[in-house]
N, C-alpha and C positions, 0 to 999 in steps of 0.2 A: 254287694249292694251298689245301685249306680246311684249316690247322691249329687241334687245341686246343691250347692255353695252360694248366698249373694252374697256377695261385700268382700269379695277373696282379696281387695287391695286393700282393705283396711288392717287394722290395728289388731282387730281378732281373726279377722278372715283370711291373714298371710298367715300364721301359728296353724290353725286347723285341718286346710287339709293336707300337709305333708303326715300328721297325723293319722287323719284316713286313710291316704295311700299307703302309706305303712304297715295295714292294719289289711289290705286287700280291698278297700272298696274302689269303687270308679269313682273318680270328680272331678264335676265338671265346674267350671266358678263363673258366675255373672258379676262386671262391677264398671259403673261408669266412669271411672277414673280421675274422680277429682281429687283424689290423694296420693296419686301415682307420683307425684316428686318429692314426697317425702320417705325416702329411704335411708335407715339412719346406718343398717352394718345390713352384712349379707349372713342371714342368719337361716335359711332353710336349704336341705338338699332337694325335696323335691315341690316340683309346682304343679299345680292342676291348669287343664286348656282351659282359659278364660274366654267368656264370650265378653267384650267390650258395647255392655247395654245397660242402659237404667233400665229400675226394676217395671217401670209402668209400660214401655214397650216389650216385656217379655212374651212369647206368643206360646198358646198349646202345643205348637210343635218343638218349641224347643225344651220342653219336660215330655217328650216320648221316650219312656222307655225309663223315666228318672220311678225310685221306689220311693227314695227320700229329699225331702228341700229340708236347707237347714238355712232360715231366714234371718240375716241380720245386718242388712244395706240398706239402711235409712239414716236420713241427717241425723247422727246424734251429739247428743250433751245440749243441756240448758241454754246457753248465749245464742245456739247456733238458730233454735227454735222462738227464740226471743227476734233475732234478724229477721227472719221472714213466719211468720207465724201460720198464713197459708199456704205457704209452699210445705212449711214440715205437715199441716192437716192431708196435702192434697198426693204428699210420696208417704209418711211413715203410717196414717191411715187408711185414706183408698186406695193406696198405691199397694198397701202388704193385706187387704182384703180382699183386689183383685187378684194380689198371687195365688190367694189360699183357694179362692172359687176356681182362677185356673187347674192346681194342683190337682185340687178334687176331680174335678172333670177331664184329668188326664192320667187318672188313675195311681195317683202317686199316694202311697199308702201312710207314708207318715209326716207331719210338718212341724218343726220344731223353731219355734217362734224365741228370738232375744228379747224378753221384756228385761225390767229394769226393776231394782228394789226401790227406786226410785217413785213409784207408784204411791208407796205410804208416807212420804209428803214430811208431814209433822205425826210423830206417835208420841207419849207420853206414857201408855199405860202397857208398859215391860217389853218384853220382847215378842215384836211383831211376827205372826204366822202367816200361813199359806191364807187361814179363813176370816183374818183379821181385814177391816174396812179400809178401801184406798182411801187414799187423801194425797192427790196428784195437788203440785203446786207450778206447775207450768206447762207450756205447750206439748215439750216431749213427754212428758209424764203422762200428761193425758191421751195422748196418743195410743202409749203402752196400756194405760186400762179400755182405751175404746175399740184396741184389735185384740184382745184377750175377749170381751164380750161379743163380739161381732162373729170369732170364727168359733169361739166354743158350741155355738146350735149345731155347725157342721160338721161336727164327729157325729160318725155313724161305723157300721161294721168295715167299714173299705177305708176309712178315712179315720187317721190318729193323730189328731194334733196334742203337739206339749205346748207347755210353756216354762220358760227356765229365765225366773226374776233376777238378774246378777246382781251378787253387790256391786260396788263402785270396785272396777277394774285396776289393776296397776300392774307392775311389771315390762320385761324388755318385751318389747318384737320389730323385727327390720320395719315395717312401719309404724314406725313409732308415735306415741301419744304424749307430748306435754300439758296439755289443759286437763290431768285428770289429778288429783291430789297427790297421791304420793309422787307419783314421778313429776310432777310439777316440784312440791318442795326438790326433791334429788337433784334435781335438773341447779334449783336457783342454791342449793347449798355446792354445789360441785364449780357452778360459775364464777357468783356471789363471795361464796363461804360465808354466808350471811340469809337466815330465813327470817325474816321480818314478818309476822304475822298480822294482819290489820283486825283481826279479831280476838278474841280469849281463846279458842279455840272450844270452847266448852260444848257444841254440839256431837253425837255421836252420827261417825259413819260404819258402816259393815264394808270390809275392802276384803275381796278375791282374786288372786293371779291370774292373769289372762288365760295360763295352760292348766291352771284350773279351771278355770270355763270351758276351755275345749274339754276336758277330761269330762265333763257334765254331760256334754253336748256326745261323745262319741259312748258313753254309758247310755246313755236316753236312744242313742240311734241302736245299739245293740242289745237293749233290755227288752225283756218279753213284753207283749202290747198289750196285755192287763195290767203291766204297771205303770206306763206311761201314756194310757190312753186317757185325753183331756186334762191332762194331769197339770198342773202348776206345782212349778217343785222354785222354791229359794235357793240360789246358787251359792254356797257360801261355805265359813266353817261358823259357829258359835264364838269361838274363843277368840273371829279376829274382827269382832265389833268394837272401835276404838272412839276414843275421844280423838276429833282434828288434832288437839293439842297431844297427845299420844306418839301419833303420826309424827310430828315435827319432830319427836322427841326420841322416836327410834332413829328419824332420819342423822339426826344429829349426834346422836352414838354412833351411828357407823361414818358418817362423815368428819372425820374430828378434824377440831380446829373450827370447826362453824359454829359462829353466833347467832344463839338464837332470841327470837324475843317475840311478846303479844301485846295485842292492843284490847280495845274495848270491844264488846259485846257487838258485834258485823250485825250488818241486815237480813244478813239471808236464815231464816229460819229456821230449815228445814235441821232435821233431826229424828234418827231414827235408828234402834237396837232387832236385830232382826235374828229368829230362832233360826237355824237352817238344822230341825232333826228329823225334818221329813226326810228330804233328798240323802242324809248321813247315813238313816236307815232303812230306806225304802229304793232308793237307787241301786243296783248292785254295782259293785266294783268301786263305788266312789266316796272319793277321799279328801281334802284337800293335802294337799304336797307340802303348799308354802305358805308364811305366814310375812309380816311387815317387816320383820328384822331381813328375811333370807331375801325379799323381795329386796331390802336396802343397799346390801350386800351383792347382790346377782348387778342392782344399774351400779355400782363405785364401780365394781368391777369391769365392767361391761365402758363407763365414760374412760376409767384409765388405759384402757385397750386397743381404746380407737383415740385416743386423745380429744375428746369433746372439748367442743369451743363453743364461748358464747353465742358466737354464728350461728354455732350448730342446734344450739338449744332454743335461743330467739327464732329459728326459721320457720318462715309462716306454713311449710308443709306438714309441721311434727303441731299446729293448733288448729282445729277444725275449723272455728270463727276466722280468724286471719287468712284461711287459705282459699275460705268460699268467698270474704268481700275481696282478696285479691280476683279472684275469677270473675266476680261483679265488675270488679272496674276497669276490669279489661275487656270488658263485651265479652268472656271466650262463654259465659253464658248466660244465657236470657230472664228475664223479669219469673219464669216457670222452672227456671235449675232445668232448659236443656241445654245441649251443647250446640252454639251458635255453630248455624255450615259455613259463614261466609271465614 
C-alpha cells in the first residue's frame, strides 16, 4: 500500500513509518519542520522520503497514486493552541479538511485522522465511550471534534475515513516530547530527583505508548474496510487510566531516590476515565504492549544510556510551546506559522 505520512518529524510521526516500511508498504512523509532540532538519540533504521511542506500547501498531485493518508501534522497540545488560537483554527481545522477533500478527490481510499481523547474535556459519569458527549475545553480539543464532524459526511464507498481518539501519549522517540505528563515527570525526576507537584494530582488521565499508537494506526491501515469505515475507535488499554498522582507515583518507583510531593487542587479541570473495548475488541491484531511502569522503565533507561542532561531536557526542541515562540522571535516564521523566505 502507498501511504502518506504528515508529521513524519514529529514525536509520533518519526516511530511510524519505519514500522510501515517494515511491514512492505510505500511511505512517503510530509512535515514542515518545526521540530527538526529536536533529536534526542538516533533511534530508527529506516526513514521514509519526506516532502518538506506544511500541510495547507499540499497539492492533488502530490497524493497521486497514495491509497492511504495517515493525518497527524497539526499544532498540538493545549498551551500551543492557547498561543495563537487562530493559527491552530486555520492549520488543525481547515487546514486537515482541505486534506481530506483533497484525499478524496485524488482517489486515496482511506484517511486515518489523530484525534485526541482529549475531546471529552471534563466526564464524571464512568468511563467515557466512543458514543459518549464531547466536552472540548480548548482550542486543540475543539479542533479535534470539529474535523471529526466535518469529514465524517465524506465517507462514501471510495472514501474510508477513521478516527483514532489517543489517550495522552508517552514514551521514548528520537523526537522526543517533554510537555506531555509522564515524560515530563521522567524528564524532571531524572534531572531534579525531585517531582514537585503544584497540584493533588486527583484528576484522571488515560496514557498510551506512542508505539502503541502506531500499532493502532498500522491495524486500522490493514483491517478490513467494514470495520474501520467512519469508525471512531479510543486508542488506549482500560487498565491504564490513571490518577496524575499515580503517574508520579510509578515514576518515582522506578526512579528511586526522587522526592516526591503535591500541592493543592490546580486549575486545570479537565478529567477523564476512558473505556477503550471497542478498538480491544473490534480492531484486529491490537493490543496494547505497554503500560506506565514499562513506559518508566524503557525513558530511565533510555536517560541513563545517553547520559541526559538538564540541557538536554530543558531544550526548547523536546517542548512544542518553547520551540514555536522561539521560531516567533526570530522571524524564521510568520504571524500565519509560514516559513519566512527572507
Amino acid at each position: 500500500m502507498k501511504i502518506l505520512v504528515t508529521g513524519t518529524e514529529g514525536y509520533l510521526g518519526s516511530l511510524l513509518p519505519p514500522l510501515l516500511l517494515e511491514k512492505g508498504h510505500e511511505v512517503i512523509g510530509v512535515d514542515t519542520g518545526f521540530y527538526k532540532s529536536g533529536w534526542l538519540y538516533n533511534g530508527t533504521t529506516l526513514t521514509a522520503k519526506t516532502l518538506n511542506k506544511d500541510i495547507r500547501n499540499i497539492t492533488k498531485e502530490d497524493l497521486q497514486g497514495v491509497e492511504a493518508v495517515v493525518h497527524m501534522a497539526e499544532l498540538s497540545n493545549d498551551p500551543t493552541g492557547q498561543l495563537a488560537p487562530n493559527i491552530t483554527y486555520e492549520i488543525n481545522h481547515k487546514g486537515s479538511i482541505r486534506l481530506a477533500e483533497l484525499a478524496k478527490s485524488a482517489g486515496v481510499r482511506r484517511f486515518v485522522y489523530m484525534s485526541s481523547c482529549s475531546v471529552y474535556g471534563v466526564a464524571t459519569e464512568g468511563d467515557v465511550t466512543e458514543e459518549s458527549p464531547v466536552n472540548p475545553q480548548t482550542a486543540y480539543a475543539e479542533c479535534k471534534t470539529l474535523v471529526e464532524k466535518d469529514i465524517q459526511p465524506m465517507a462514501d464507498d471510495n472514501f474510508s475515513p477513521s478516527f483514532m481518539r489517543n489517550a495522552t501519549a508517552f514514551g521514548a522517540s528520537p523526537r522526543m516530547r517533554f510537555d506531555i505528563v509522564l515524560n515530563n515527570l521522567a524528564g524532571l525526576a531524572w534531572t531534579t530527583k525531585e517531582i514537585k507537584m503544584i497540584s493533588d494530582g486527583t484528576p484522571w488521565r488515560p496514557l498510551v505508548h506512542a508505539l502503541d499508537i502506531c500499532k493502532a494506526i498500522v491495524c486500522t491501515l490493514e483491517a478490513p474496510r467494514d470495520i474501520i469505515h467512519n469508525q471512531i475507535f479510543n486508542v488506549g488499554d482500560t487498565s491504564n487510566n490513571y490518577r496524575v498522582k499515580e503517574i508520579a507515583e510509578v515514576i518515582a518507583s522506578v526512579f528511586k531516590g526522587c522526592e516526591l510531593s503535591f500541592g493543592d487542587s490546580g486549575g486545570d479541570n479537565r478529567s477523564y476515565r476512558v473505556s477503550f473495548e471497542k478498538i480491544n475488541t473490534k480492531l484486529p491484531g491490537f493490543k496494547c504492549d505497554w503500560n506506565a511502569q514499562l513506559g518508566a522503565q524503557q525513558l530511565y533507561d533510555l536517560f541513563q544510556q545517553i547520559d541526559m542532561t538538564e540541557d538536554m531536557f530543558q531544550f526548547r526542541g523536546f517542548t512544542r510551546l518553547k520551540q514555536l515562540e522561539y521560531l516567533i522571535r526570530t522571524q524564521q516564521i510568520d504571524e500565519n506559522f509560514f516559513w519566512n523566505k527572507k
